[in-house]
VMD Tcl script that builds the backbone (N, CA, C; Angstrom):
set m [mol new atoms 423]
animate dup $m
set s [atomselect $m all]
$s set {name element resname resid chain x y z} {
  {N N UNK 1 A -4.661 -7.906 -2.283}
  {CA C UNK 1 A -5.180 -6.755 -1.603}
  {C C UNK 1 A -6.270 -6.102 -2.447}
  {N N UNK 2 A -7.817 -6.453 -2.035}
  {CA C UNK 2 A -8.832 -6.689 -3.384}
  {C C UNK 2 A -9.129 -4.943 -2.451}
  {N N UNK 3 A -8.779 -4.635 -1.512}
  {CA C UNK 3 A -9.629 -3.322 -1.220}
  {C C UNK 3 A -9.050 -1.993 -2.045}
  {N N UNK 4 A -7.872 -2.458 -2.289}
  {CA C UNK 4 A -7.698 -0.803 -3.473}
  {C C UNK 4 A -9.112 -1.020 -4.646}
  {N N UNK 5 A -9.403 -2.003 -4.793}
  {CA C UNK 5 A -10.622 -1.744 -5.309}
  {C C UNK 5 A -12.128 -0.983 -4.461}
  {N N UNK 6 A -11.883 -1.478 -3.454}
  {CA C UNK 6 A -12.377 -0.325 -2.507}
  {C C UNK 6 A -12.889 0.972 -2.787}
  {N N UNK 7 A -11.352 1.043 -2.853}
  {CA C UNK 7 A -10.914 2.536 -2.548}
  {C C UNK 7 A -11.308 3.722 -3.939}
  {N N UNK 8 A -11.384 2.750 -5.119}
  {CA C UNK 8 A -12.231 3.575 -6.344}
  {C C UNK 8 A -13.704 3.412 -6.375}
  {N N UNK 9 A -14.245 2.457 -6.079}
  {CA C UNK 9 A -16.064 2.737 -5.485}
  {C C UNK 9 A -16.072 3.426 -4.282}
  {N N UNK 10 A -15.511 3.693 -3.499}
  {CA C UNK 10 A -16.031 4.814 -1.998}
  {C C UNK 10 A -15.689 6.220 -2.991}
  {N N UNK 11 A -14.667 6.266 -3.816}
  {CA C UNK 11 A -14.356 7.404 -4.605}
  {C C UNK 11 A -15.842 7.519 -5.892}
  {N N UNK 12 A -15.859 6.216 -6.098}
  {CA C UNK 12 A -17.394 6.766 -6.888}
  {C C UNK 12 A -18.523 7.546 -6.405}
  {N N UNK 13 A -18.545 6.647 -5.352}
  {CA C UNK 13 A -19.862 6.917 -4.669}
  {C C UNK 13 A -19.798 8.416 -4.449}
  {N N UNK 14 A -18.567 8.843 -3.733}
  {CA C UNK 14 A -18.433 10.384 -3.070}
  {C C UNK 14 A -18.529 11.658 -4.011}
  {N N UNK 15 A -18.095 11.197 -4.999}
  {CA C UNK 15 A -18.016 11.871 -6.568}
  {C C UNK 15 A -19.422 11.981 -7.259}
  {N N UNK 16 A -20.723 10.447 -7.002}
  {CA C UNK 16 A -21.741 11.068 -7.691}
  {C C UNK 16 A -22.303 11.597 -6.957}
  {N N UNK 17 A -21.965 11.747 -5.368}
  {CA C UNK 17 A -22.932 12.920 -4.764}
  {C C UNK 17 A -22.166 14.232 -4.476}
  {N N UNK 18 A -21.540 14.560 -4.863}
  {CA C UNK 18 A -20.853 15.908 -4.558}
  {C C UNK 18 A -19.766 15.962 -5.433}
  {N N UNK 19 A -19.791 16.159 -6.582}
  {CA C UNK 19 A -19.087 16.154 -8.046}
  {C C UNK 19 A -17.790 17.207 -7.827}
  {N N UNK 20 A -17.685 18.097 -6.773}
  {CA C UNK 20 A -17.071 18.953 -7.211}
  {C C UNK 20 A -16.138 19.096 -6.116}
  {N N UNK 21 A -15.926 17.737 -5.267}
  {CA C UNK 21 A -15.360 17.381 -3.809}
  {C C UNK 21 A -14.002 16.701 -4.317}
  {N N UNK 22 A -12.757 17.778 -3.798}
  {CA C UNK 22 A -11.429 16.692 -4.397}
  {C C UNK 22 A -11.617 16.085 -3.293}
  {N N UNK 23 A -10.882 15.176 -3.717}
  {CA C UNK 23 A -10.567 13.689 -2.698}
  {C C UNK 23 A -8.915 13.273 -2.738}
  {N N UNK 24 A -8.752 13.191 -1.164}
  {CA C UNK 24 A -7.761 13.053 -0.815}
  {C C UNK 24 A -7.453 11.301 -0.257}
  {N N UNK 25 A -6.761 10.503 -0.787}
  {CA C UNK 25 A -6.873 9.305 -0.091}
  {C C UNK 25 A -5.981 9.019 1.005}
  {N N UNK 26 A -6.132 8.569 2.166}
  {CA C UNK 26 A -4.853 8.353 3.394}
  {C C UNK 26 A -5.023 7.079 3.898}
  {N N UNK 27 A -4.129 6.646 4.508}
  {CA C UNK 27 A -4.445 5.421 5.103}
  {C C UNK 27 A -2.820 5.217 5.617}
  {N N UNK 28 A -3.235 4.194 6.985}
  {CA C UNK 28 A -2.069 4.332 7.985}
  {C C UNK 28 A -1.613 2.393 7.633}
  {N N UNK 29 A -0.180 2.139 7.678}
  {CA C UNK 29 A -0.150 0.862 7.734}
  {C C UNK 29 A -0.817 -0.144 6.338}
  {N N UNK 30 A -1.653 -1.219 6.575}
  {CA C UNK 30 A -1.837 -1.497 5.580}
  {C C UNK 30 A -3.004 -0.716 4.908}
  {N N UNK 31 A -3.617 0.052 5.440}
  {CA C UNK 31 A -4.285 1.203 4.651}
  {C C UNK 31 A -3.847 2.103 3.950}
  {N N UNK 32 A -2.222 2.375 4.025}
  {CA C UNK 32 A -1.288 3.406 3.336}
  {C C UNK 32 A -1.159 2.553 2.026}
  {N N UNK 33 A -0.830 1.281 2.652}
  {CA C UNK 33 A -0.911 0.489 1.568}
  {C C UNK 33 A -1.894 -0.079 0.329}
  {N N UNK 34 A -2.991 -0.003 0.904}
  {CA C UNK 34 A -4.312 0.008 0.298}
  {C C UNK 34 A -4.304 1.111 -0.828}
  {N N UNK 35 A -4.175 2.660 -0.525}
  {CA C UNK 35 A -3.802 3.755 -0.936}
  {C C UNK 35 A -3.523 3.931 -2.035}
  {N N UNK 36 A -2.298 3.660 -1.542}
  {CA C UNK 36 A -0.817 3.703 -2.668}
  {C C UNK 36 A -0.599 2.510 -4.021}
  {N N UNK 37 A -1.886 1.276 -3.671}
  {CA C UNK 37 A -2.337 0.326 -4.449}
  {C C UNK 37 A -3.206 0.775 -5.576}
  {N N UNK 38 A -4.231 1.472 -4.868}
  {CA C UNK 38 A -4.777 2.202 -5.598}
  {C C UNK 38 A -4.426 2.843 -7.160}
  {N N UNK 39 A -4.116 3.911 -6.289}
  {CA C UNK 39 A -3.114 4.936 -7.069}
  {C C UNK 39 A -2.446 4.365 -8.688}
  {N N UNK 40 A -2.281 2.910 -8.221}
  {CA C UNK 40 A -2.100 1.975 -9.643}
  {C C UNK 40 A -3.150 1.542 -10.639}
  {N N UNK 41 A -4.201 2.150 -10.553}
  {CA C UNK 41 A -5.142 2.153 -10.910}
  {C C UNK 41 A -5.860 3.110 -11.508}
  {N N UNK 42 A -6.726 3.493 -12.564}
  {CA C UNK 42 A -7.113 4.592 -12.985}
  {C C UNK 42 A -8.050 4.997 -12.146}
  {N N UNK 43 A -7.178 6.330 -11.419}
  {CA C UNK 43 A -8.185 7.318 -10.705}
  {C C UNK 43 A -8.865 8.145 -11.072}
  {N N UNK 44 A -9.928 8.355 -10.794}
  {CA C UNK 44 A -10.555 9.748 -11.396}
  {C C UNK 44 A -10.204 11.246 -10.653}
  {N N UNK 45 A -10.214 11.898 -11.557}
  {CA C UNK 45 A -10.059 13.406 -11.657}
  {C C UNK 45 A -10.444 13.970 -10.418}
  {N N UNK 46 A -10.861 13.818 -9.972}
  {CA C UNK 46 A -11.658 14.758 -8.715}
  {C C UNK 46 A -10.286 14.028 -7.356}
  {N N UNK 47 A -9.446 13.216 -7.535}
  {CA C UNK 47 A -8.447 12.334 -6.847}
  {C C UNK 47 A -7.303 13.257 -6.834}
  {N N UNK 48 A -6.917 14.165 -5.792}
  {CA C UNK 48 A -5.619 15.138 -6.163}
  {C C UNK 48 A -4.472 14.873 -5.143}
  {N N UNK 49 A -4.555 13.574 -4.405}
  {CA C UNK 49 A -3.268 13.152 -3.981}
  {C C UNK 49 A -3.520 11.957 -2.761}
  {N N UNK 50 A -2.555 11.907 -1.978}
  {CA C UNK 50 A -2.519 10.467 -1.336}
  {C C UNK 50 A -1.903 11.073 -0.125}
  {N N UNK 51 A -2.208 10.512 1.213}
  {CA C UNK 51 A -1.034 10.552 2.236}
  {C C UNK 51 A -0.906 9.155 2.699}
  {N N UNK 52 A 0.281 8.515 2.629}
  {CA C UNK 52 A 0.501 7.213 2.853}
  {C C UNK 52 A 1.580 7.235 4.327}
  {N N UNK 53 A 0.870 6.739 5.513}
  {CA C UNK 53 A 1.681 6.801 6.830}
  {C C UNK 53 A 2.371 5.233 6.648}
  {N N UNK 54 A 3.690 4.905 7.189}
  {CA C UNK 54 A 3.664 3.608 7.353}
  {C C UNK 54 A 3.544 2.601 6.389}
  {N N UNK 55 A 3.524 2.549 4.813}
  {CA C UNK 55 A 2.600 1.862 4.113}
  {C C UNK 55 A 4.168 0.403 3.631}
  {N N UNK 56 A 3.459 -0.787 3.992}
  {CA C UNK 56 A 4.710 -1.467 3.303}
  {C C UNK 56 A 4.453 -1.461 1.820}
  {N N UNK 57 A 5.600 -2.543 1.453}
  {CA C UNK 57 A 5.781 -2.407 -0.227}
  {C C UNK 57 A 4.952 -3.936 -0.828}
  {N N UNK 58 A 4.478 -4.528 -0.356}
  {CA C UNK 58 A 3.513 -6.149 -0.678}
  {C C UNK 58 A 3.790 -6.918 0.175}
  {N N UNK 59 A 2.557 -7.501 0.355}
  {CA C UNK 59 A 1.836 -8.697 1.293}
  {C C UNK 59 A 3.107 -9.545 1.898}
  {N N UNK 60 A 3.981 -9.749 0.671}
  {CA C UNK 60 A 4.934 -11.148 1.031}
  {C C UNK 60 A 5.820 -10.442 1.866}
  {N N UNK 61 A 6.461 -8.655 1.339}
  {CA C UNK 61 A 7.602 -8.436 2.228}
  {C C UNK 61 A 7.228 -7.818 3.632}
  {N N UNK 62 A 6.007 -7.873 3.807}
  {CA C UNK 62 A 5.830 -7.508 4.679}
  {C C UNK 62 A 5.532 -8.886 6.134}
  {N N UNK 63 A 4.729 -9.913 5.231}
  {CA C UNK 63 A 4.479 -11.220 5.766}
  {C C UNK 63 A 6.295 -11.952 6.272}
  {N N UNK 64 A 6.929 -11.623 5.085}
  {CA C UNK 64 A 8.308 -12.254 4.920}
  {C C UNK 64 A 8.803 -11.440 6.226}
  {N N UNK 65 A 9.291 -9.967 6.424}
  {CA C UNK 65 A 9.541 -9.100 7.402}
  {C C UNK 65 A 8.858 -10.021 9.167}
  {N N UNK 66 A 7.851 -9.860 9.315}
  {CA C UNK 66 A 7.192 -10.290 10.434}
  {C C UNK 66 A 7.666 -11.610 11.013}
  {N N UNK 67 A 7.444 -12.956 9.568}
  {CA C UNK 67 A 8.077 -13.972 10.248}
  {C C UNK 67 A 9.289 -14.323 10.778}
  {N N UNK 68 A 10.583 -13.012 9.917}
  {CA C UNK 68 A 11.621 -13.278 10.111}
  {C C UNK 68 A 11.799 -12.376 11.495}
  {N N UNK 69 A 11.078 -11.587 12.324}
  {CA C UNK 69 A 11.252 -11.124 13.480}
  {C C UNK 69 A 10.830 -11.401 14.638}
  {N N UNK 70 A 9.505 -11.763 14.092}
  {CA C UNK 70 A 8.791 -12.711 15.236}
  {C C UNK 70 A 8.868 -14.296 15.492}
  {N N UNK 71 A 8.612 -14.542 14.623}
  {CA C UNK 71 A 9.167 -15.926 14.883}
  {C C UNK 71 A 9.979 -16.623 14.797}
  {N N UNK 72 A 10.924 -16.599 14.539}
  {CA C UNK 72 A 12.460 -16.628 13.808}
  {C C UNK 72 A 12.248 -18.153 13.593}
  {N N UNK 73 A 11.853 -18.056 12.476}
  {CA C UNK 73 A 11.701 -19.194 11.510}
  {C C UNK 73 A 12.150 -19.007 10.356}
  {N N UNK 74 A 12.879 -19.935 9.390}
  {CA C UNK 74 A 13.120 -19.929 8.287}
  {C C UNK 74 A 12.282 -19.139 6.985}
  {N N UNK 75 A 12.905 -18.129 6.409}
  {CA C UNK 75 A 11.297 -17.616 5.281}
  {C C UNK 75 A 11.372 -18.998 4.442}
  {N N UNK 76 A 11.921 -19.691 4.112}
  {CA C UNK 76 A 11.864 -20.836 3.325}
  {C C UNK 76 A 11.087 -21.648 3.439}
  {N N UNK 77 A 10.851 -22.500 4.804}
  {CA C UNK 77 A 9.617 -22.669 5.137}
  {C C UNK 77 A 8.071 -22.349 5.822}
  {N N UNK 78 A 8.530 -21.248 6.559}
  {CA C UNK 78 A 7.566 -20.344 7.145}
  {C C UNK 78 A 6.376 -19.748 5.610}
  {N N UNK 79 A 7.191 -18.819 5.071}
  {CA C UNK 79 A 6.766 -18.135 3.994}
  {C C UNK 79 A 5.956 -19.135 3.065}
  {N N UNK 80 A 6.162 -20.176 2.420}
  {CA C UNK 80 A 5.450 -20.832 1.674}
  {C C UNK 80 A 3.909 -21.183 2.526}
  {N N UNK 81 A 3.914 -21.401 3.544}
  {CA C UNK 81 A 3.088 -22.314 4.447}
  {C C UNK 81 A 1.679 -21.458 4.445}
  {N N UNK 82 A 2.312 -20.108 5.144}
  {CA C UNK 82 A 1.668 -18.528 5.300}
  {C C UNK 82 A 0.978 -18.448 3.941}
  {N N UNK 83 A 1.686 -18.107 2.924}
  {CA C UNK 83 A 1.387 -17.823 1.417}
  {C C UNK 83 A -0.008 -18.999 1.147}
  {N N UNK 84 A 0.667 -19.884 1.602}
  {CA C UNK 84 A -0.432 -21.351 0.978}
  {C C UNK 84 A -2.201 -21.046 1.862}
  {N N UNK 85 A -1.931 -20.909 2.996}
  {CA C UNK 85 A -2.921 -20.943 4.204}
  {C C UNK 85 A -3.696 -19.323 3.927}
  {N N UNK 86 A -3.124 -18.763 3.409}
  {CA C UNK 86 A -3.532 -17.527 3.506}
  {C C UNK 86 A -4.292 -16.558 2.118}
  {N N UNK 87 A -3.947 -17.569 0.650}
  {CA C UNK 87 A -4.054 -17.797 -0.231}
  {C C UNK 87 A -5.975 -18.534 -0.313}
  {N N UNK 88 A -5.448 -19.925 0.176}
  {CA C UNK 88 A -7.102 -20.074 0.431}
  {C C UNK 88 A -7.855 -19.891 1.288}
  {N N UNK 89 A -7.258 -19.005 2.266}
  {CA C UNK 89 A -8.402 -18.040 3.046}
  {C C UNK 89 A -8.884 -16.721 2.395}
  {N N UNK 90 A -8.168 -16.241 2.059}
  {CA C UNK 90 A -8.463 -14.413 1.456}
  {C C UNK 90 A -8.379 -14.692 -0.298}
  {N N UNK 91 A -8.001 -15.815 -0.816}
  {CA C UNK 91 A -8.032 -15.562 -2.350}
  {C C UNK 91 A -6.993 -15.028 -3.116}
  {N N UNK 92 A -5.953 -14.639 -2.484}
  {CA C UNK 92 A -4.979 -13.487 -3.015}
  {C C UNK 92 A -3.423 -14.385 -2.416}
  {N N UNK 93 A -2.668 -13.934 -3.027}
  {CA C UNK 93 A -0.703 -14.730 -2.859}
  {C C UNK 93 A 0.087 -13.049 -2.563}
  {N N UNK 94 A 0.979 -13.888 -2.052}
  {CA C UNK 94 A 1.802 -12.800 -1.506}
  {C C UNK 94 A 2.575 -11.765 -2.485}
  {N N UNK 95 A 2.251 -12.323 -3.569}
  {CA C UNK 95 A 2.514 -11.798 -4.943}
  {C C UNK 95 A 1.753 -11.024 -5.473}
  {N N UNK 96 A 0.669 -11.156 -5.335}
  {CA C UNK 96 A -0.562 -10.391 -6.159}
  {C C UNK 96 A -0.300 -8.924 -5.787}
  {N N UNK 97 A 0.605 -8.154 -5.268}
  {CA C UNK 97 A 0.068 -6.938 -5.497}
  {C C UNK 97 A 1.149 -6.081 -4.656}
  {N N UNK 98 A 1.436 -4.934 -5.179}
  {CA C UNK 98 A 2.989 -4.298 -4.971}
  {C C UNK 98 A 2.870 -2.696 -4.958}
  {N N UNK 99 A 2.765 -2.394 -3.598}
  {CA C UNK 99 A 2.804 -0.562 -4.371}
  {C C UNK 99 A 4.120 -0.349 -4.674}
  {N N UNK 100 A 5.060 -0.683 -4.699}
  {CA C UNK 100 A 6.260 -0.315 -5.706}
  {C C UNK 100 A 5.483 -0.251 -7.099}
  {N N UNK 101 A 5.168 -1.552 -7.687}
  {CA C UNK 101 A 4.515 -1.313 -9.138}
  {C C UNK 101 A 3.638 -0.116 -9.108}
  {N N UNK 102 A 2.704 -0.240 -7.866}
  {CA C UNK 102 A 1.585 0.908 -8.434}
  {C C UNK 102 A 2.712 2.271 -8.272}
  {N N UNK 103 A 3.309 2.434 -7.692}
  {CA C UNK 103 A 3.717 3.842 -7.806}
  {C C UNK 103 A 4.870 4.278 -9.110}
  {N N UNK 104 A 5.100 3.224 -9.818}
  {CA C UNK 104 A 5.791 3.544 -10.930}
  {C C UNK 104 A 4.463 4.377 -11.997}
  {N N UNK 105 A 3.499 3.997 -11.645}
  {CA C UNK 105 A 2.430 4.461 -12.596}
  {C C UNK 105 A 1.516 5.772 -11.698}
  {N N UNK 106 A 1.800 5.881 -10.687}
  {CA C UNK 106 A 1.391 6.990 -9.820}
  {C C UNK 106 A 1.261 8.238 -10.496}
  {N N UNK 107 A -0.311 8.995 -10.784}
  {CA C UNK 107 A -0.089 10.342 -11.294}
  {C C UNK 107 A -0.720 11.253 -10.646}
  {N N UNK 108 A -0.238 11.133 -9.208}
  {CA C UNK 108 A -1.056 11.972 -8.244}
  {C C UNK 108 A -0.198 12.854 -7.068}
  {N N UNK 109 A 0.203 13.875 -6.348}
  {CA C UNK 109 A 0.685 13.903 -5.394}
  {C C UNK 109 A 0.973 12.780 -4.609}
  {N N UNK 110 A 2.252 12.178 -3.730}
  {CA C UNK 110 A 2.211 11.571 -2.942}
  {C C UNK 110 A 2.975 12.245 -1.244}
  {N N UNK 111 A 2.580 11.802 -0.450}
  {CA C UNK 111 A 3.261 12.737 0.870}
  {C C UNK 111 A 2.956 10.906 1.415}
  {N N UNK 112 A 4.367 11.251 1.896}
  {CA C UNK 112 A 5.345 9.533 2.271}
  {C C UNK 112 A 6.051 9.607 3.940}
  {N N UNK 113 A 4.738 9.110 4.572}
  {CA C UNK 113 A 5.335 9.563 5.948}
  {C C UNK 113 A 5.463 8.569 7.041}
  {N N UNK 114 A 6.402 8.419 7.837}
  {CA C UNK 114 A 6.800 7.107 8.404}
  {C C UNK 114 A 7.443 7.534 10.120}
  {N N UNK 115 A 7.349 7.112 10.946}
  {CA C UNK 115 A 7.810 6.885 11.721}
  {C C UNK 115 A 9.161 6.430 12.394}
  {N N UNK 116 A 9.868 7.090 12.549}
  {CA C UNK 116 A 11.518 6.436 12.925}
  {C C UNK 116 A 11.844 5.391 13.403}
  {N N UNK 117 A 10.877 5.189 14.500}
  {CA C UNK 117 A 10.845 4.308 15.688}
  {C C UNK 117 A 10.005 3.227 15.154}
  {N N UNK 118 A 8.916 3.301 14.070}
  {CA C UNK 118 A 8.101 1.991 13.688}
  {C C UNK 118 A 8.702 0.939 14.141}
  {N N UNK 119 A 8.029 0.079 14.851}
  {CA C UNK 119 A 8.597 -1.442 15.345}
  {C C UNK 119 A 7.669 -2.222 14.595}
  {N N UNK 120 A 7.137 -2.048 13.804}
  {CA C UNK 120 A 6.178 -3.199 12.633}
  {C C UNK 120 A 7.014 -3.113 11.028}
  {N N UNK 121 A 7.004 -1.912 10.298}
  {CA C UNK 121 A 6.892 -1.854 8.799}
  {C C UNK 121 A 8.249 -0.836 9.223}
  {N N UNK 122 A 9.401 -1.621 8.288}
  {CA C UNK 122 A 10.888 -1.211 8.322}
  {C C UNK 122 A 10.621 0.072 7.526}
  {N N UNK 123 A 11.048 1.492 8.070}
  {CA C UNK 123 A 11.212 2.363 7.145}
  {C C UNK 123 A 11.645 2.203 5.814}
  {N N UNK 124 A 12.448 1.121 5.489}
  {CA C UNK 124 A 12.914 1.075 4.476}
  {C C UNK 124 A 11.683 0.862 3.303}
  {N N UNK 125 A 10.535 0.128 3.739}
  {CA C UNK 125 A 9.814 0.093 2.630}
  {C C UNK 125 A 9.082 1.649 2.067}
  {N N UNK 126 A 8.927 2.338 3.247}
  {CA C UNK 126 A 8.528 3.597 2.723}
  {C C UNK 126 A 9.587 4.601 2.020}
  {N N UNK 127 A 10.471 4.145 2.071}
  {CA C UNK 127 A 11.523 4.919 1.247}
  {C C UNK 127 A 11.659 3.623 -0.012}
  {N N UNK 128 A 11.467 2.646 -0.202}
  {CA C UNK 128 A 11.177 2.289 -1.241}
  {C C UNK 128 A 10.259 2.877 -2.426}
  {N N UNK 129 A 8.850 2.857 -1.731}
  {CA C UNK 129 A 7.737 3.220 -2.142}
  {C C UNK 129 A 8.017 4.582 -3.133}
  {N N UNK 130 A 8.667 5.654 -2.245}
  {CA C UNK 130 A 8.664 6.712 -2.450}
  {C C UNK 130 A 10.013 6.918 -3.732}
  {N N UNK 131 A 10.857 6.260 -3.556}
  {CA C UNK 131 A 12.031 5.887 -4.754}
  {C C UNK 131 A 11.440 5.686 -5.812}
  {N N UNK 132 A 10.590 4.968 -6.006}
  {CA C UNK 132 A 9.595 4.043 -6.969}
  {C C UNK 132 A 8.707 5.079 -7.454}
  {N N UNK 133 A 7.918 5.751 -6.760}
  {CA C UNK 133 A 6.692 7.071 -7.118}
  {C C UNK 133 A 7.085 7.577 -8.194}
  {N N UNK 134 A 6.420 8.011 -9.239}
  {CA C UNK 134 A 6.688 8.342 -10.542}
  {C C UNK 134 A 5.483 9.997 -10.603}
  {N N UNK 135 A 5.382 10.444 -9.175}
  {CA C UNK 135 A 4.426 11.563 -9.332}
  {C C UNK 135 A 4.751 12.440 -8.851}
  {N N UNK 136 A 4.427 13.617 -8.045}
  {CA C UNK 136 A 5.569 14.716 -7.352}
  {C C UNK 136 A 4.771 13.883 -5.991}
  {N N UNK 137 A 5.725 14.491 -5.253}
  {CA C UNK 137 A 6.229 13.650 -3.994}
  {C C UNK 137 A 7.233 14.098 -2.928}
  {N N UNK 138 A 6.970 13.740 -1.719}
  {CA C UNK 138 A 7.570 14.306 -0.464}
  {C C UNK 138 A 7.380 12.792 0.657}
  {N N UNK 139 A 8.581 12.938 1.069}
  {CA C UNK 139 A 9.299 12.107 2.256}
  {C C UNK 139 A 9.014 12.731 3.619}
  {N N UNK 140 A 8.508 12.100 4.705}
  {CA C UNK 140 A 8.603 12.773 5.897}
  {C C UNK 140 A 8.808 11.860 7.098}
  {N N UNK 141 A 10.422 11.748 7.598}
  {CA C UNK 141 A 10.668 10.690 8.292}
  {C C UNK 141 A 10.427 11.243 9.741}
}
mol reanalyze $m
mol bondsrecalc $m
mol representation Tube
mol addrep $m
């Protein structure tokens, strides 16, 4: 997930033209996720918190989640196949990248908000996420 890198050049850019603009990052789904990736990353100062809607916890459990609902296929063989095909399309493994990790290193506000009813991304990962957050922080189911 190469766009949390993204997400600190759109923060550059916004910062050398208006230096004195906090910045709030949000993003719904895998943009919460994008986010909250981030956040594992050295942010700059002018960065005073996150709202993460929906956000899963990495590529695989979320890839892993989908195949095991939609297609009810084995993750044993499903999951490798996905990982492999998807690996040399985008460059990246279902491994490469975890906002659980980033939020152990999180030093920003986080506001952790999810949907009851989500029929995509199991609440449970956003109450992961938010277990994991190592910053001040709020749940909103």
């Amino acid at each position: 997930m190469y766009e949390r890198f993204d997400c600190l050049d759109w923060i550059d850019y916004v910062h050398s033209r208006i230096s004195n603009l906090p910045v709030y990052l949000c993003g719904i789904s895998m943009g919460a996720s994008t986010v909250l990736m981030a956040a594992g990353q050295q942010l700059p100062s002018c960065v005073c918190g996150i709202i993460s809607d929906c956000g899963f916890t990495s590529p695989r459990a979320i890839w892993s989640h989908v195949i095991k609902k939609s297609a009810k296929i084995g993750e044993k063989l499903s999951y490798p196949l996905a990982n492999y095909f998807i690996s040399k399309k985008a460059g990246y493994r279902g491994e490469d990248a975890s906002t659980v990790d980033a939020m152990k290193v999180c030093c920003v506000p986080v506001l952790f908000i999810h949907g009851d009813e989500d029929g995509f991304v199991p609440i449970s990962m956003t109450e992961e996420n938010y277990n994991a957050c190592a910053a001040e922080k709020t749940l909103l189911i």
